[in-house]
N, C-alpha and C positions, 0 to 999 in steps of 0.2 A: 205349353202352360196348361195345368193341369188345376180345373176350380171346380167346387163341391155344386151338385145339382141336386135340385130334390124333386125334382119332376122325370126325372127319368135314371138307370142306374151306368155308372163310367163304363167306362170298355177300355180304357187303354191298359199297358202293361202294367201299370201302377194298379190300378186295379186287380189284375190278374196276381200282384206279390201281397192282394191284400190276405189275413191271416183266418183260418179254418179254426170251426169255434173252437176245435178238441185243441186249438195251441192256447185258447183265451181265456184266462181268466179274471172277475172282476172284487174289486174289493169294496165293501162298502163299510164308511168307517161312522163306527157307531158306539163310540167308548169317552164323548166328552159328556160334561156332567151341565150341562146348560143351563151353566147360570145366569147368565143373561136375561132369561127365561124364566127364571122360577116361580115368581110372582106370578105369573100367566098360568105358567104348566100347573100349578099347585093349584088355583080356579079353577081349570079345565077338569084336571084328575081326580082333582081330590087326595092329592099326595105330594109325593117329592120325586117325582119321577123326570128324569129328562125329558127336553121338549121329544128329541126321534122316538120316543115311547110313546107319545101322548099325540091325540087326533085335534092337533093345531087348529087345521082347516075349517073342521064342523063336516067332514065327508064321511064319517064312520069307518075310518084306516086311521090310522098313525102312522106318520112322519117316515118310519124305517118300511113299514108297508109299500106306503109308498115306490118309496126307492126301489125294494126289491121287484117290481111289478117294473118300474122304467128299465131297470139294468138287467131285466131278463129279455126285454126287447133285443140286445145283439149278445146275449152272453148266455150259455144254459145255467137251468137254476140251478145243476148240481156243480158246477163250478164258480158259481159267486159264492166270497166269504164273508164274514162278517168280523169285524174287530170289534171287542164291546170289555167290560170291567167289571171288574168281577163285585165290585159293592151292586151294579146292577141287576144282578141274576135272575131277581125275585120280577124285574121288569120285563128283561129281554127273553126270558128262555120261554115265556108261553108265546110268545109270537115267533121264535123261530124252534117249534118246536120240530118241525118237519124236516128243519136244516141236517144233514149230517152233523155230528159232534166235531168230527176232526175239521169243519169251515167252520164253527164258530172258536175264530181266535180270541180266546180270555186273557187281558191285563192283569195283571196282579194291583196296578193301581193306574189313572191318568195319567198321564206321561205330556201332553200334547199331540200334534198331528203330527211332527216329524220321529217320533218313536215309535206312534203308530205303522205310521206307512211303513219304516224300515222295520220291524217286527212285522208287520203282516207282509214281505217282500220275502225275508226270508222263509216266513212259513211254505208262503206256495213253492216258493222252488224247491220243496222237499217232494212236494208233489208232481214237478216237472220244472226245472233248471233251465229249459227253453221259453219261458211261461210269456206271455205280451200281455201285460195287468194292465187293467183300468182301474182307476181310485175314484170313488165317488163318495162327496159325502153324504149321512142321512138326513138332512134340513131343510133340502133345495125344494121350490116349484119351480116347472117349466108348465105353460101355461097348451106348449102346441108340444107333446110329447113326440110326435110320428115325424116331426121334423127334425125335434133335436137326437130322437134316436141317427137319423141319415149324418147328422154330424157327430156321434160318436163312431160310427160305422166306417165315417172318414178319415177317424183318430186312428184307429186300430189299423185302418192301411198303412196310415203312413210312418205308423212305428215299426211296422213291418219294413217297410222300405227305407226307412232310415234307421236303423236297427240301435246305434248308437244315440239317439238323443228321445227325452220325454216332450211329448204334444201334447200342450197345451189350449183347452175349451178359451177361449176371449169373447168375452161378451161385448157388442158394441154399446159403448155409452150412452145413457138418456139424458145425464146429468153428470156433472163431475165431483162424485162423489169421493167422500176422504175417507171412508170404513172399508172401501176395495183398495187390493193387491190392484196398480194399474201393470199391462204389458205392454212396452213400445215394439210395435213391431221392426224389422228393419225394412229399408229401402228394397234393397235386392240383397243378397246374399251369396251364399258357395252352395245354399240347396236345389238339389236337381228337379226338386219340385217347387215347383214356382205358384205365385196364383193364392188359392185359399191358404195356402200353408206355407206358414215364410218364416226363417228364422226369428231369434228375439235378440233387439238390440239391446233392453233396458229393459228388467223389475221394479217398480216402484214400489216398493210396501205403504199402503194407507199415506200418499202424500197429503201435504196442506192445501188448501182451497186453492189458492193462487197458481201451485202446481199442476193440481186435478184440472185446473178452467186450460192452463195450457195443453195437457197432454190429451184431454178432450178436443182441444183445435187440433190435434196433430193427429187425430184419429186413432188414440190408442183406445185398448179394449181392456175391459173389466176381468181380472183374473175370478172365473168359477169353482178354482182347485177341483174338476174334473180333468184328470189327466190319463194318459196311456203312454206307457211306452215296456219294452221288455226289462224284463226284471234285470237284466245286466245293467241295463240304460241307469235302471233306480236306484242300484247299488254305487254304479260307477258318481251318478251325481252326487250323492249324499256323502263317498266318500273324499268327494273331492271339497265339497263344500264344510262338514265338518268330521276330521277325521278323528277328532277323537271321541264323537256320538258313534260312529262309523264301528270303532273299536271296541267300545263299551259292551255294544250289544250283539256283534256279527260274531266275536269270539268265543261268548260262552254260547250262543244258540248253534254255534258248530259245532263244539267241546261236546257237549252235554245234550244231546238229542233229544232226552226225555225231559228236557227245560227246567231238571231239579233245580237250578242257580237263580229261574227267572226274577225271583221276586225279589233276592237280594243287588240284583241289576238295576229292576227299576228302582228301588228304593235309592241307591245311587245318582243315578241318572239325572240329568236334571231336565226341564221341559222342555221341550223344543218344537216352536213354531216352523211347520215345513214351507209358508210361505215366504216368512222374514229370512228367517237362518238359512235357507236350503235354497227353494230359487231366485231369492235378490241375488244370491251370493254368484250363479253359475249360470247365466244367461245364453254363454256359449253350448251349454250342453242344453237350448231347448227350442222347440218351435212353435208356432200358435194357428190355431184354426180361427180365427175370426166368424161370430155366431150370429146371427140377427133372426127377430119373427121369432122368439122360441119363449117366449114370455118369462125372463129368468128371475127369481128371486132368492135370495141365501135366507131367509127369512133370520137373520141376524138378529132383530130387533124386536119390540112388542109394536111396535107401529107398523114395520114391513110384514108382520102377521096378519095383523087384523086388516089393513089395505089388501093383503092378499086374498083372506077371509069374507070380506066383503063384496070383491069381485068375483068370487065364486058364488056368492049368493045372488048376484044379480043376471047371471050369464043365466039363460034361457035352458 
């Protein structure tokens, strides 16, 4: 049995198959238009700008800053990418001004997360077809970073060593909340890793109260959509779960290298949530780290901002 420590580093063979940065790459997806947010980000900025543009917190970073700073912990920075859209450009390009051109992937327009992901899946494997990607989004706080970095570090082994399926971050419950994605873990499984990382019996998308209060007695954990697994794993789930999003976009970004068709793609295309559409659908192709102590928040909401906000101001 093989479980995550963060006081000291693994030694067994699982460790030894975990992946060398030169095969890692990470993606941070930074192309939704936050509106949820507006009202807030529009106070803070003094514009229209998406909240991952705008310094949420009150720390003097913004949100995509952030992020880049967490996911350079186990990923170099010239291999994380960024997904972003292209009405944003005026927002995002002075903060990633330093980024290579060719990692910042431009939408032609919003799509959702599940067109992001599979467009930002195909771009890297242009850049290496072996790739083991992390997906992170740019909204999140973790409140104890040096911890939850040890659990993405965990991630990336075990997609290594399970080559075929995406690992899933699961946050353990505080409350049983209905705005998260829940994951049920399973009992035991067919995985030869056992312990922190255990298959997924069940996706719940944003269930109702009475759901949430159970699957919280059951010990399921909060989906973060912080995932890894290798880009086959990405491709294989998506295509399996919806194939004709699968088709839309994997066959002209093959076609047409230089993405002349992109835009008439997405304008096609319709939206696609990669939590609902893509892992409710395919629970067999995925498995879950189970996270605790890492202070998580998606900051979702104007309330989970400013409770987040506020707590930063009080810490010492």
């Amino acid at each position: 049995m093989i479980r995550l420590t963060t006081s000291k580093p693994m030694t067994t063979d699982y460790e030894k198959a975990g992946t060398s940065r030169r095969r890692r790459w990470g993606v941070v997806l930074a192309g939704g238009d936050g509106s949820r947010l507006q009202d807030l980000s529009r106070r803070i900025a003094g514009d229209e700008r998406p909240k991952q543009f705008c310094d949420m917190l009150g720390s003097g970073s913004t949100l995509l800053q952030h992020t880049a700073n967490r996911v350079g912990r186990n990923i170099s920075q010239d291999q994380i990418a960024y997904v972003v859209t292209r009405a944003h450009e005026r927002y995002y390009k002075p903060l990633l001004e330093a980024v290579h051109p060719e990692c910042v992937f431009e939408q032609p327009t919003n799509r959702g997360t599940g067109v992001a992901i599979l467009f930002s899946i195909l771009k890297v494997m242009r850049f290496d077809p072996s790739a083991v990607v992390g997906i992170f989004p740019s909204d999140h706080y973790f409140s104890d970073e040096a911890v939850y970095s040890k659990y993405v570090e965990f991630m990336f082994n075990g997609a290594e060593y399970l080559p075929e399926r995406v690992v899933l971050l699961g946050i353990r419950a505080g409350h049983p909340e209905t705005e998260y994605g829940w994951i049920e873990p399973a009992r035991s499984g067919i995985l030869p890793v056992d312990g922190c990382l255990r298959p997924v019996k069940r996706f719940w998308e944003k269930p109702p109260l009475d759901i949430a209060e159970k699957l919280m007695r059951q010990k399921c954990v909060w989906n973060s959509m912080v995932m890894v697994g290798t880009a086959r794993a990405f491709l294989n789930l998506i295509r399996k779960a919806n194939p004709a999003l699968f088709a839309s976009v994997t066959l002209p970004a093959i076609s047409d290298p230089e993405q002349r068709v992109l835009s008439s793609v997405y304008c096609d295309v319709p939206n696609v949530d990669f939590s609902g559409a893509i892992l409710a659908c395919c629970p067999d192709e995925l498995s879950v780290v189970s996270a605790s102590h890492i202070g998580w928040s998606d900051l979702g909401s104007p309330d989970r901002v400013l409770e987040t906000a506020e707590l930063l101001r009080s810490l010492p």
